[in-house]
N, C-alpha and C positions, 0 to 999 in steps of 0.2 A: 039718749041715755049717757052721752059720755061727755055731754058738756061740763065744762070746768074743772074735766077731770086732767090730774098730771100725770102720766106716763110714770115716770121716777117714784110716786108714791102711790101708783095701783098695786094691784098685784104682780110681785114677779115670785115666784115658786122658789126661785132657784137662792134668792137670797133672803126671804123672809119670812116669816111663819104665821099661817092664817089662820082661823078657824074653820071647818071641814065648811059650816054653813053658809059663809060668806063666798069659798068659794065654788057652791055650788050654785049659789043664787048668781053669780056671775058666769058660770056655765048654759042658767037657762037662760039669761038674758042673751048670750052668743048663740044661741038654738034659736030663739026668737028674732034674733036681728036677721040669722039666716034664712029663715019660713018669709020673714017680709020681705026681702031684697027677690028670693028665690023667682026668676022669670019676669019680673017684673021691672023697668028701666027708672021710672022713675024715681022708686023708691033708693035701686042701687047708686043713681045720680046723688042723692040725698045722703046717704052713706059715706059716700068714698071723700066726702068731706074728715071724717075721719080715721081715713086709711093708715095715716101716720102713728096712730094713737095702737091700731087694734095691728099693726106692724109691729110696733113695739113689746106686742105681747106674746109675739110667736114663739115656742118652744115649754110656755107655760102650761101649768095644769089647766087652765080654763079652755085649751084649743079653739084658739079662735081659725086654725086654720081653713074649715070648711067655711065658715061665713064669707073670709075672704073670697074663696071658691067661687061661693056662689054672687060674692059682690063684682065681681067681676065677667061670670060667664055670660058668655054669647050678646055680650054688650059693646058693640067696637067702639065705639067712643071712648070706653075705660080702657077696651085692651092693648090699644093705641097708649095709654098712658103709666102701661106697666112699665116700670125701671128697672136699670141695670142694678138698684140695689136691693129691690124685692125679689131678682130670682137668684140674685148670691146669696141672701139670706135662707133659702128654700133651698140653696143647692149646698149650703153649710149644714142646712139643718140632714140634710137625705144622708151627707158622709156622715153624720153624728151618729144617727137614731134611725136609721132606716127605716121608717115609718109610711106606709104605704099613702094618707093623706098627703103628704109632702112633696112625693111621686106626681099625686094627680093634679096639686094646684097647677104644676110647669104644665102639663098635656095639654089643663085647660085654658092658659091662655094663649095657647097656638092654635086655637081657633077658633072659628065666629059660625056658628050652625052649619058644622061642620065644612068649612072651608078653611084655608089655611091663613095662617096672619104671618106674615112673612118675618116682619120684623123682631116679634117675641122668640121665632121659632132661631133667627140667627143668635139674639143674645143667649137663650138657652143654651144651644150649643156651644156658643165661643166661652160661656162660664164652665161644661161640662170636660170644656179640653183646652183649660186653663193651662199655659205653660208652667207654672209652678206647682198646679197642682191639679190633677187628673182628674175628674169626678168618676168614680167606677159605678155606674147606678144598678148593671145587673151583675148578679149574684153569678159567680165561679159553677159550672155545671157540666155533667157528663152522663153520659148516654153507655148504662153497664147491663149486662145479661144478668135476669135474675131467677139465679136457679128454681127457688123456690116455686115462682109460678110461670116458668121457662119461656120468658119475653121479656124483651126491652124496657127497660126503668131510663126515667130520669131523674136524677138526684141533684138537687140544689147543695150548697154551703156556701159559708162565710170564709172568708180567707181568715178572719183572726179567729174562726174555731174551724180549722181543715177537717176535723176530725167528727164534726158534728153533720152529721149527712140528712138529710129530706127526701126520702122518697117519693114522690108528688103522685105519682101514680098508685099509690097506697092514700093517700089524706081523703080525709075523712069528707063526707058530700056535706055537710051542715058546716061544715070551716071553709069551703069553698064559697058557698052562697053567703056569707053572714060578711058587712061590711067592715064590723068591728070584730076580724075571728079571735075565740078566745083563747087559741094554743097557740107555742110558739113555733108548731109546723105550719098553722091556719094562714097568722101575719107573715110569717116566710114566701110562705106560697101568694098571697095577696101583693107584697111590696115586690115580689119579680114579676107577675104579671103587669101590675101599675109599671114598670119601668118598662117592660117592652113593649106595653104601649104607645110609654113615652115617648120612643125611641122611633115609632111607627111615625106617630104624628110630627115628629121633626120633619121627616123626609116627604112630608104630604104635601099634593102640590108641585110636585116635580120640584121640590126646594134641591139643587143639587149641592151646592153647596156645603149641605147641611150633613147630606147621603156621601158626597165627598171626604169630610173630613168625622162621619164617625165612623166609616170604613179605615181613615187611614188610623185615626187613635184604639181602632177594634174596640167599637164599645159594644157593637153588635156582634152576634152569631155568623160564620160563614153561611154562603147559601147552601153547602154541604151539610153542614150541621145543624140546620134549618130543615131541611127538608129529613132527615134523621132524626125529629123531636114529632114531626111533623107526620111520619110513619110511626109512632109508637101507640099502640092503640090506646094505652093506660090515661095516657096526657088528660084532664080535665078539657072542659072543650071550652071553657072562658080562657082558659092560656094559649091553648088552641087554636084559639080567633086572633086571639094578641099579635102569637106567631106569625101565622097567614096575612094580615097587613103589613108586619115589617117587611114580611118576604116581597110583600107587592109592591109597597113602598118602595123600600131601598133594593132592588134588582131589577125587578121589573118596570113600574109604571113610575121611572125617570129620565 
């Protein structure tokens, strides 16, 4: 489907103006490309012939982000061929728009049915703690008494709204489960889960490395403050889980 096509005169959202049909009809075609690659090696073989093209459309309304996703997962031959410039692009786009798909492409290519891929998981990090520029991937949080229902909350925010607080332990159970949540506490709560994920699977594999240097840039939680999120009954139990791997990850099983 994207033979003969030019990058420069597809669609880019950001500087042209489409018709809504056009580009949804390029949204089912990225839903389609994703169903055929999905599990399947050959077809992803077949695909990633056009990696560069459907790279070039990242950040657009059509999200081709999950196709790549899945053009890539649990395929080591491909993941072996992931670049230093697709996870800068994915770690540009995470400080942008903090958009939880963006979170999971990085998780996914640090590993291969569930094993670690050593190499992807080093470049991810060395982009996440870029001397010029930090990647912060989880969300500012704190562990406060909340009178009303006189137990432990944890609250999420953004550093550029301090003021905008998330009680997770309050959000709603159909914004938890739903992949695409549709409030702006749902995607909050989903884009920091996806990052301490993220942050689990770097360290997987006894990668020390990896466990060395985002302890020392503190991108992770203490083990104190870990085990404090960890005792709070309210916690979602998908976040929950997130938690309990970083913790095994990076403390423990290194």
């Amino acid at each position: 489907p994207f033979q003969g096509i030019v990058s420069e005169t597809f669609i880019d959202s950001k500087r042209r103006s489409f018709s809504r049909s056009l580009l949804q009809i390029c949204k089912l075609t990225y839903s389609l490309l994703r169903l055929m690659c999905k599990g399947h090696p050959r077809n992803q073989m077949k695909l990633f012939k056009y990696v560069r093209v459907i790279q070039s459309q990242l950040g657009t309304e059509m999200n081709p982000e999950n196709t790549l996703l899945d053009l890539f997962k649990d395929n080591r031959k491909l993941l072996l061929k992931v670049t230093s410039n697709q996870i800068q692009k994915f770690s540009e786009l995470i400080s942008e728009r903090k958009l939880p798909r963006h979170v999971l492409f990085l998780t996914t290519v640090c590993t291969c049915h569930g094993e670690a891929v050593p190499s992807n998981q080093n470049q991810v990090v060395a982009q996440l703690t870029h001397a010029e520029k930090t990647v912060p991937v989880l969300l500012a949080f704190s562990v406060e008494w909340d009178h009303r229902s006189q137990a432990q909350t944890l609250l999420l925010w953004e550093k550029e709204r301090p003021y905008r607080k998330v009680n997770i332990t309050h959000i709603s159970t159909d914004d938890v489960e739903l992949e695409v949540p549709k409030s702006y506490e749902g995607n909050l709560f989903l884009y920091h889960t996806r990052c301490v994920e993220l942050l689990a699977v770097l360290c997987a594999g006894r990668n020390r490395m990896c466990a060395d240097l985002i302890m020392t840039y503190r991108l992770a939680p203490s083990y104190a403050d870990l085990l404090d999120i960890l005792s709070i009954a309210g916690v979602p139990m998908q976040l929950k889980r997130a938690y309990a791997q970083l913790l095994h990850f990076l403390y423990v099983d290194r």
